[in-house]
N, C-alpha and C positions, 0 to 999 in steps of 0.2 A: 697425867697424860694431857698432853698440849689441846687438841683434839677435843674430848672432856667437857677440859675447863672452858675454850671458846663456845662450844655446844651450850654450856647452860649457863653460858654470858648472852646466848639471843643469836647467836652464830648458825643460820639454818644451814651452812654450806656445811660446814663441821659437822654437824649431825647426817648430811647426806652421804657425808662422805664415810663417814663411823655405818652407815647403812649399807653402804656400795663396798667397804671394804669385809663387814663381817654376814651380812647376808648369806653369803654359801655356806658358811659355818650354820648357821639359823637354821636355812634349808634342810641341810644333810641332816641336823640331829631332826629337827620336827619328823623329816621322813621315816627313820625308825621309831617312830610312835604310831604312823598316821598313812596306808596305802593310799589312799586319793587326796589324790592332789589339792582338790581345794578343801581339804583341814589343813593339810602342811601351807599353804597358803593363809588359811585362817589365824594360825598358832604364829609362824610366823608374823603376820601383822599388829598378832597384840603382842605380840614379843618387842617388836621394836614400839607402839605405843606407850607401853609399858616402860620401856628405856627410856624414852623420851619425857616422862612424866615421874619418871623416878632418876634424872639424871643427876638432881641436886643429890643424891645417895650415896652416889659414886665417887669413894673418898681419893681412889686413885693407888691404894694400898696394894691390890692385886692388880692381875691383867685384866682390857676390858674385856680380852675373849672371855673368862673366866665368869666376869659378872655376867654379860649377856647368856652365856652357857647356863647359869643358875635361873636366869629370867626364862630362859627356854625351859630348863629341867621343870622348875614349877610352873607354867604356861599349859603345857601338855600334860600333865598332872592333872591340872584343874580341867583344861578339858576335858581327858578321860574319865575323872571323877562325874561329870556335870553331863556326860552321854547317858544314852538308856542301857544299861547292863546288855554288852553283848551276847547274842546267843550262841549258844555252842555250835563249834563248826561240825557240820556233818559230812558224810563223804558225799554228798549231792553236789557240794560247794566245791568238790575238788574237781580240777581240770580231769582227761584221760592221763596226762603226763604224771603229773600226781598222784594221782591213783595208784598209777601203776609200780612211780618212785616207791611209795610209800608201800605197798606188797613186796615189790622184790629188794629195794637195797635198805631197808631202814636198818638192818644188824649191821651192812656194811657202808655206811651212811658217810667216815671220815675217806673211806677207800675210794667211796663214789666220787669225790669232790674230786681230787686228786685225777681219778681218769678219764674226767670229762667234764667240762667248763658248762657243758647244758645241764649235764645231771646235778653241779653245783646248783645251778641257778635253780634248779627247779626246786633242789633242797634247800636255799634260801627261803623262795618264795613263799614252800611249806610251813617253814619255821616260824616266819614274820603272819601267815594266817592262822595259826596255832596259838602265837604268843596275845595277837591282839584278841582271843577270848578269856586271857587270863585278869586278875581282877589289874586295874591302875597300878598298884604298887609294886606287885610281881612284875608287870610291865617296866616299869623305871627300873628297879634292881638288873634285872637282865638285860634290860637295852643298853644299859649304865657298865654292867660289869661285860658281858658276854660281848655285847654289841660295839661296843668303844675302849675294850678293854681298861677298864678304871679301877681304879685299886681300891680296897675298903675303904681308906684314909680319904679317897680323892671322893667317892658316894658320901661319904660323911659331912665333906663339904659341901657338895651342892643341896644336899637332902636336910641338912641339918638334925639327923637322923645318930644314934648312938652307934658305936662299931658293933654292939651287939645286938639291933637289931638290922642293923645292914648285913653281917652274915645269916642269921635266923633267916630274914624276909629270902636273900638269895637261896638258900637251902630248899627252902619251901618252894619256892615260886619254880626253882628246878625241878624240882620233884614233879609239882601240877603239870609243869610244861611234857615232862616224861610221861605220866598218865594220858595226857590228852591228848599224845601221841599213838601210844599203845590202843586206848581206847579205838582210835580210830584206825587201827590198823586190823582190830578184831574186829571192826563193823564188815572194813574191806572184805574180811576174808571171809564171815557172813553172807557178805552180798554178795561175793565170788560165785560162792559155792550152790544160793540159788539162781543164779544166773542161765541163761542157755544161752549157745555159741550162735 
């Protein structure tokens, strides 16, 4: 790539521009790791640090989306690894909306999406505050397969990870994400039930 090669010839325009053109790619994926802003912020900058100091690496073999994609995938990795072990979300943490999502439509959850664009979003929201108590690597598998649609072969790549544990991990990491759903949906009903009106 033209681009590239003048970047790690001393070319700063080159590298601004490899910044300016793939940034929203960087953006979007750090945000499915990361709700506030300044970590997608964060990840993003060592994402492109990281390019920038790993650019003599870049043999030009794939695409550069691809390489940055991998810079990102392990960027957010390590800093999820490198946070304090989340704690589990409680229903204290959930809005009213939420709440309420999660009591009345979680059986009918694909149905919801489908007949209302707010009850989608709220059942996003859910999902992405659900996913980010699961461990780091559950987190990549799902953001990886579910979130961006990527095929095992395509996880393999960026992860450098074997196909058999790339389904394993996603299995499992499904599974926890189902529990800590459920879970939370028996506290709701719990705390319904001592509640007064």
């Amino acid at each position: 790539m033209e681009l590239a090669r003048a970047a790690r010839e001393g070319d700063e325009s080159a590298f601004e521009e490899i910044m300016r053109r793939y940034s929203p790619r960087v953006f979007r994926f750090a945000a499915k790791f990361f709700r506030q802003r300044s970590l997608v912020e964060e990840a993003a900058q060592e994402v492109f640090l990281k390019a920038f100091t790993e650019l003599g690496s870049f043999e030009g073999r794939g695409s550069m989306e691809g390489w940055l994609t991998r810079i990102t995938t392990n960027t957010c990795i390590n800093l999820l690894r490198s946070a304090k072990r989340r704690p589990e979300l409680t229903l204290s943490d959930l809005s009213h909306d939420e709440t309420n999502w999660l009591d009345n439509n979680l059986t009918a959850a694909a149905a919801a999406q489908h007949q209302s664009t707010e009850r989608s979003l709220v059942a996003a929201d859910l999902a992405g505050r659900v996913l980010q108590t699961l461990p780091a690597d559950d987190q990549l598998v799902l953001t990886l397969m579910d979130g961006e649609d990527a095929s095992v072969k395509e996880v393999v790549g960026l992860t450098g990870w074997s196909e058999s544990k790339v389904k394993v991990q996603a299995f499992r990491a499904r599974r926890k994400m189902r529990e800590a759903v459920e879970k939370l949906l028996a506290r709701g009903r719990k705390n319904g039930s001592t509640r007064t009106a």
